[in-house]
C-alpha positions in Angstrom: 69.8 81.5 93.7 67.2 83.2 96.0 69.0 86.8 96.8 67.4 89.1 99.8 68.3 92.6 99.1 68.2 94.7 102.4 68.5 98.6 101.9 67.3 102.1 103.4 66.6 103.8 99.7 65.0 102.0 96.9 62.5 103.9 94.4 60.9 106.3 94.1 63.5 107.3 96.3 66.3 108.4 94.3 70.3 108.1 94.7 73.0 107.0 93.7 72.7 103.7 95.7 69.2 103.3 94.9 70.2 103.2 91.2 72.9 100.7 91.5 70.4 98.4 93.7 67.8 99.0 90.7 70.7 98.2 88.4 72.1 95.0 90.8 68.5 93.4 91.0 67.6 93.7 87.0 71.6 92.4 86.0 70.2 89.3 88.5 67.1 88.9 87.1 68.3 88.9 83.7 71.0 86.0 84.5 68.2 83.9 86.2 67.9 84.4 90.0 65.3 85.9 92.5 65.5 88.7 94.0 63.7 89.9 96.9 63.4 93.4 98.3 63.2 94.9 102.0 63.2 98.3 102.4 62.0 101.4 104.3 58.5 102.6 103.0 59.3 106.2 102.7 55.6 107.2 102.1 53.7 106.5 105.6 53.9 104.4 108.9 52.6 101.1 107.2 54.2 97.3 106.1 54.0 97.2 102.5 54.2 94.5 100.6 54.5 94.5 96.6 54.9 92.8 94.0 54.0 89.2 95.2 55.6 89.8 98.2 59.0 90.3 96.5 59.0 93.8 97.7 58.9 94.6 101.9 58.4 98.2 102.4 59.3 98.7 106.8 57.5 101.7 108.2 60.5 104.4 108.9 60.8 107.8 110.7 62.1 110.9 109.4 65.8 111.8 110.9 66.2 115.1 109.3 69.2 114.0 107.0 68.2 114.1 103.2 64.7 112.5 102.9 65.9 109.6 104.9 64.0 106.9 107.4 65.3 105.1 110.2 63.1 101.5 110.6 63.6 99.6 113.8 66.3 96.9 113.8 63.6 93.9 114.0 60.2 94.7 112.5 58.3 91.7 113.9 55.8 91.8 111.1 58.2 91.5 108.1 60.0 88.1 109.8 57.9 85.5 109.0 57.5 86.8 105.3 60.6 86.8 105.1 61.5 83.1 106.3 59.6 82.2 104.0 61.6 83.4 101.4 64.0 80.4 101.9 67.0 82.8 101.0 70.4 81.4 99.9 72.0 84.7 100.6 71.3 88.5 102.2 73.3 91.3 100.7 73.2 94.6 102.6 73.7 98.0 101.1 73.4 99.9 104.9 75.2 99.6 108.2 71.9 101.2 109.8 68.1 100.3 110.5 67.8 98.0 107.6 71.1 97.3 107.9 71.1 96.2 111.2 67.9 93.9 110.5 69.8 92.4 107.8 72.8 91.0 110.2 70.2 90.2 112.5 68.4 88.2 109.9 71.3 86.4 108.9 72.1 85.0 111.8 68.7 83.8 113.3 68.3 82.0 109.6 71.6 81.1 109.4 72.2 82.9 105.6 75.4 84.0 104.9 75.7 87.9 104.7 77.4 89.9 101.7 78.0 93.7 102.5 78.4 96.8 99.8 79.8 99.6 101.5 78.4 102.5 99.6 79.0 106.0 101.4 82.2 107.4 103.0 80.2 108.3 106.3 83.5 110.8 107.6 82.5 112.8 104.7 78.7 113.4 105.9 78.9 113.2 109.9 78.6 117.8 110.0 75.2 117.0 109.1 74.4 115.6 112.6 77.1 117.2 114.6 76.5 121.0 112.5 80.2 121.4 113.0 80.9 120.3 116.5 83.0 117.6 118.0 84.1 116.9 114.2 87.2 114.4 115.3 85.3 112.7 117.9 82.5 112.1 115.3 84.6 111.0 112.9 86.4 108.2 114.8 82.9 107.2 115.8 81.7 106.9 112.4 85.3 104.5 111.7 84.2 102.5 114.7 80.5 102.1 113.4 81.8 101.1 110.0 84.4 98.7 111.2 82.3 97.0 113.6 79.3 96.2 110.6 81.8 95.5 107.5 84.4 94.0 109.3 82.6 91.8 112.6 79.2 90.9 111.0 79.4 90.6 107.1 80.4 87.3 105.3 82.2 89.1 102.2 82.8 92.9 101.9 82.3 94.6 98.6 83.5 97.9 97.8 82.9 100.1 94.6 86.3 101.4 93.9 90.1 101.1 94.9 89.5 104.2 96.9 87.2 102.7 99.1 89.1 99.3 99.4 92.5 101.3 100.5 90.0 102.8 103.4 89.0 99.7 104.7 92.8 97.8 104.1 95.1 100.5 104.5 93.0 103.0 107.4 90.6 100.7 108.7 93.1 97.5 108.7 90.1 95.2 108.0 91.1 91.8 108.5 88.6 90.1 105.5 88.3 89.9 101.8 87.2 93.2 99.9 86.1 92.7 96.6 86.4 95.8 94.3 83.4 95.9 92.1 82.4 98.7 90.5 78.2 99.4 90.3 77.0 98.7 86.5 74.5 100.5 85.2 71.6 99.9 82.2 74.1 101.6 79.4 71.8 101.4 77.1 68.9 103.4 78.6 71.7 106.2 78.4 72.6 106.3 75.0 71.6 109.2 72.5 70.0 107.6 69.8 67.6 105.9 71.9 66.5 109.7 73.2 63.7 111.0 71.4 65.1 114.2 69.3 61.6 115.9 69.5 61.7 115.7 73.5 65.5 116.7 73.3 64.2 120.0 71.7 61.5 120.4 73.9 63.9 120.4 77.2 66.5 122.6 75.3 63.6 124.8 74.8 62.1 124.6 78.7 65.9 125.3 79.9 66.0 127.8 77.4 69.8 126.0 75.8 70.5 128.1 72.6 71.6 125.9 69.4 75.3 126.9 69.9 75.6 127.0 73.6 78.4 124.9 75.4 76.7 122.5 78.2 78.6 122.0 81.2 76.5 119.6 83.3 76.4 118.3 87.1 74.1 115.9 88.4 73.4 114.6 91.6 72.8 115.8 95.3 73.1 119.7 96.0 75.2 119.2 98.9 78.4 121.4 100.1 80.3 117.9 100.6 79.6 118.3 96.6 81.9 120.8 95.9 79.1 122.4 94.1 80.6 126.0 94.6 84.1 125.5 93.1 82.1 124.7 90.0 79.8 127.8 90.7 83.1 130.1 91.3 84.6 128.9 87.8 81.5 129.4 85.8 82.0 132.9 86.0 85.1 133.1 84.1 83.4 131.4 80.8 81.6 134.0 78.4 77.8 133.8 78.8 77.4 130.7 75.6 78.6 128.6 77.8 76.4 127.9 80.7 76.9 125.3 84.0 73.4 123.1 84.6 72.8 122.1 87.6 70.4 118.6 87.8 69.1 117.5 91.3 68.0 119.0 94.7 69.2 119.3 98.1 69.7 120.6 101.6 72.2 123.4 100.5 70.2 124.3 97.2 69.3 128.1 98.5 73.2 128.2 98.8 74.2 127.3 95.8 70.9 129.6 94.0 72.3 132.8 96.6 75.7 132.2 95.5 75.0 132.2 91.7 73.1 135.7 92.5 76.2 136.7 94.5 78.4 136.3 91.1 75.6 137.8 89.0 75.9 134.8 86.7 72.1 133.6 86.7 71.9 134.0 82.9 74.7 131.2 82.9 73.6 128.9 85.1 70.9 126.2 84.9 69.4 124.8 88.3 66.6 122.2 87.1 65.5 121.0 90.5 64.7 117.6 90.8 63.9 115.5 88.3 62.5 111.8 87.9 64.7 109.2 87.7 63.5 108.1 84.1 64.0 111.6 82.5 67.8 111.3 83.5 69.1 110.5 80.6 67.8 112.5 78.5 69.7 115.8 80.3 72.5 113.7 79.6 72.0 113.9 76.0 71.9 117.4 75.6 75.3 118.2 77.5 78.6 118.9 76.4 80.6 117.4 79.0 79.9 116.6 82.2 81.7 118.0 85.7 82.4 116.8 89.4 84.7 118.2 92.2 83.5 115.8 94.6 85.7 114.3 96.5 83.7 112.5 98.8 82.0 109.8 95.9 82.8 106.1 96.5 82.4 105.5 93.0 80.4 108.1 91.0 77.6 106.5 89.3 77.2 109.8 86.9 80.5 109.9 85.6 79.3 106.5 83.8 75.8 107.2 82.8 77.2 110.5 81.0 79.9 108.5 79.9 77.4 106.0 78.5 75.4 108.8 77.1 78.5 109.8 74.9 79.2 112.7 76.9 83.1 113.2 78.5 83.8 113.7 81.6 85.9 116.1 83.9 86.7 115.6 87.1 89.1 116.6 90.0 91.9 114.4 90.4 90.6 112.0 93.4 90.8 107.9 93.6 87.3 107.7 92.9 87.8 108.2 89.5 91.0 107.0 88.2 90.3 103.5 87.3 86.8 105.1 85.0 88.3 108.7 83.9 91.9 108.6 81.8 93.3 112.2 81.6 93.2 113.1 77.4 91.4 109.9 76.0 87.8 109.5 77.6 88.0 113.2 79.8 89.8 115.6 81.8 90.9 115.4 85.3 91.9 118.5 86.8 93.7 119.5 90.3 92.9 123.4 90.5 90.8 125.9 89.2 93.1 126.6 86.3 93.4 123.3 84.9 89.3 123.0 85.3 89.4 126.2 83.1 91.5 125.0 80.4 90.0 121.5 79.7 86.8 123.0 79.8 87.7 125.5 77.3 89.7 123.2 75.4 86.7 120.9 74.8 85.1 124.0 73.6 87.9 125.0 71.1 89.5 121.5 69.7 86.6 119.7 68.2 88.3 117.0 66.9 89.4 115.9 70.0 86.4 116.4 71.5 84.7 114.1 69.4 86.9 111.3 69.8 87.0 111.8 73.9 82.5 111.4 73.0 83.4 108.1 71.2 86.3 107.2 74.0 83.5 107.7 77.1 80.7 105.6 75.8 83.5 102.3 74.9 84.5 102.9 78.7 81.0 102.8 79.6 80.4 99.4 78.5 82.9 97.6 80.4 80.0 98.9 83.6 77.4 97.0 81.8 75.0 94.6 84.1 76.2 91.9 82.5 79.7 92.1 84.1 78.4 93.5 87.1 76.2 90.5 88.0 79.0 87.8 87.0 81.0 90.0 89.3 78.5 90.0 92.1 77.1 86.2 91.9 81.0 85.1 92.0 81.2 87.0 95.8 77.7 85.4 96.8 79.1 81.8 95.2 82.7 82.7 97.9 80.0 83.6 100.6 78.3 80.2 100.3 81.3 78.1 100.2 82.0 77.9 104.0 78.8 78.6 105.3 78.4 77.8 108.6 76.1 74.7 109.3 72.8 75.2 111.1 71.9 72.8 114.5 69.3 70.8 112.4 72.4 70.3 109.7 74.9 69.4 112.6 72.3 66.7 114.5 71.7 65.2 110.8 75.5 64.8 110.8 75.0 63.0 114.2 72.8 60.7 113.4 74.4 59.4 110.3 77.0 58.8 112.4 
């Protein structure tokens, strides 16, 4: 099958749907297809074109929301490249720029369009409004969203039951909603196969003590994030046990002034950014990893820590409950006092502890890419069964007759 992937963030541009379209494109390579690529090139005002022309980097502009680009919805330059492709199917990963191309794309070409809904837009619109007209914005966002999942895509996929009782239960979309959760690479996550020298080496850098207790976050420094509740708490542990902090964003001086605030530096860990290959190995040396996001669709790092042996704990929200199960693989926690207890529990019960390691990484693998592709090809396969016939196919029909 020839597979056009259509997306706003692709590497080096980091994220959490960048890596599952990283992870979606290897899992389809490995099982035999081709995959090809069109993104925004985040770098400079210039078509790009890599990797035999598999790879369609569209000039974007800067709209001041994370280091995101906006293309134009039909880059004349990148069509005929693209028609060339002979594509079987186009799966989009945004309801913007790209995203818009995409449908457009589809239809001139006649390709049948699968959709991944990745980000829970209601939970992001106060970073174009700052605060204002927050219920008007919000309905737009539903509107925008309903009008691109449920009017112009062939098949909607969505990463967790949370998102499909949005779009079923809020939204009332009319279609079918596949729920398939993003796989990830497990194995580039697992400890052994991180080097034990550079694992000393980064302890040392962080300056991570032999018997301190590791409590980890990774991802976007956003307040959406829930960043500061896990801030708040760190004060209450004694000083061996110290909250890292992996990944950059808009509200980073926040977070860094807040940490001040609490006089807790000595405790706390903020790495900055850090390349998408070194991930894993600040998986390795945690303890347990720790979200009170309630705004994920998924949560891609609960399963690469998972997959790292690490256990999770989380607040109690839909995103999580089919990957985290309260007392086997993690904890799942609804206020600060629970988040205080199974974090010093962890500390205290090392038996447990150990088998909750054990427990995380079996969970992992059932998000391997070999799942996830069979997953994803079967929703392409229901995409191509009642595609729609082009003129040429209809006047063949004709003239048979």
């Amino acid at each position: 099958m020839r597979i056009g992937i259509f997306t706003d963030t692709y590497p080096p541009y980091i994220n959490g749907v960048s890596t599952s379209i990283v992870s979606l494109e290897r899992a389809l390579k490995q099982k035999g297809h081709q995959v090809f690529i069109v993104t925004v090139n985040a770098e400079n005002l210039s078509y790009k074109y890599e990797n035999e022309d598999h790879i369609i980097r569209i000039p974007g502009i800067p709209i001041g929301i994370y280091d995101y680009r906006l293309t134009g919805i039909y880059p004349l330059r990148a069509i005929n490249k693209i028609k060339k492709w002979n594509l079987d199917v186009i799966h989009s990963h945004t309801e913007f720029g790209i995203g818009t191309f995409a449908r457009i794309i589809a239809k001139q070409f006649n390709i049948p369009l699968v959709h991944t809904y990745h980000t829970m837009y209601e939970d992001y619109v106060h970073y174009i409004t700052k605060g204002y007209f927050s219920k008007s914005s919000k309905k737009l966002a539903e509107y925008f969203t309903k009008f691109y999942c449920d009017k112009t895509a062939k098949e909607l996929i969505v990463p967790s039951k949370k998102t499909y009782n949005l779009f079923k239960e809020k939204y009332k979309v009319n279609k079918n909603v596949h729920i398939v959760p993003t796989g990830i690479d497990v194995e580039r996550f697992y400890y052994e196969k991180q080097s034990l020298k550079d694992l000393e080496l980064l302890k040392k850098e962080l300056k991570i003590k032999k018997d301190d207790f590791i409590i980890t976050y990774v991802g976007r420094l956003g307040k959406e994030k829930n960043i500061d509740f896990l801030i708040k708490n760190q004060a209450k542990f004694n000083k061996k046990c110290k909250l890292m902090i992996v990944g950059s964003g808009p509200d980073l001086d926040y977070f860094t002034k807040l940490v001040k605030e609490l006089n807790i530096e000595s405790s706390v860990i903020f790495t900055g950014s850090i390349p998408w290959n070194d991930i894993p190995s600040y998986y390795a040396i945690s303890n347990v990893f720790v979200t009170a996001s309630t705004t994920e669709t998924q949560g891609l790092t609960v399963i690469e820590a998972m997959a790292s042996g690490t256990p999770v704990i989380c607040i109690n929200d839909d995103s999580f409950k089919d990957t985290v199960i309260d007392g086997l693989n993690g904890n799942v926690f609804k206020n600060d006092k629970d988040y205080i207890k199974n974090v010093e529990n962890m500390i205290k019960n090392k038996e447990k502890y150990k088998v909750m390691c054990k427990q995380a990484r079996i969970t992992a693998e059932s998000h391997s890419l070999k799942y996830y592709a069979e997953k994803i090809v079967d929703v392409y396969n229901c995409a191509l069964l009642d595609k729609p016939k082009s003129f040429v196919d209809k006047l063949k029909e004709m003239m048979k007759k």
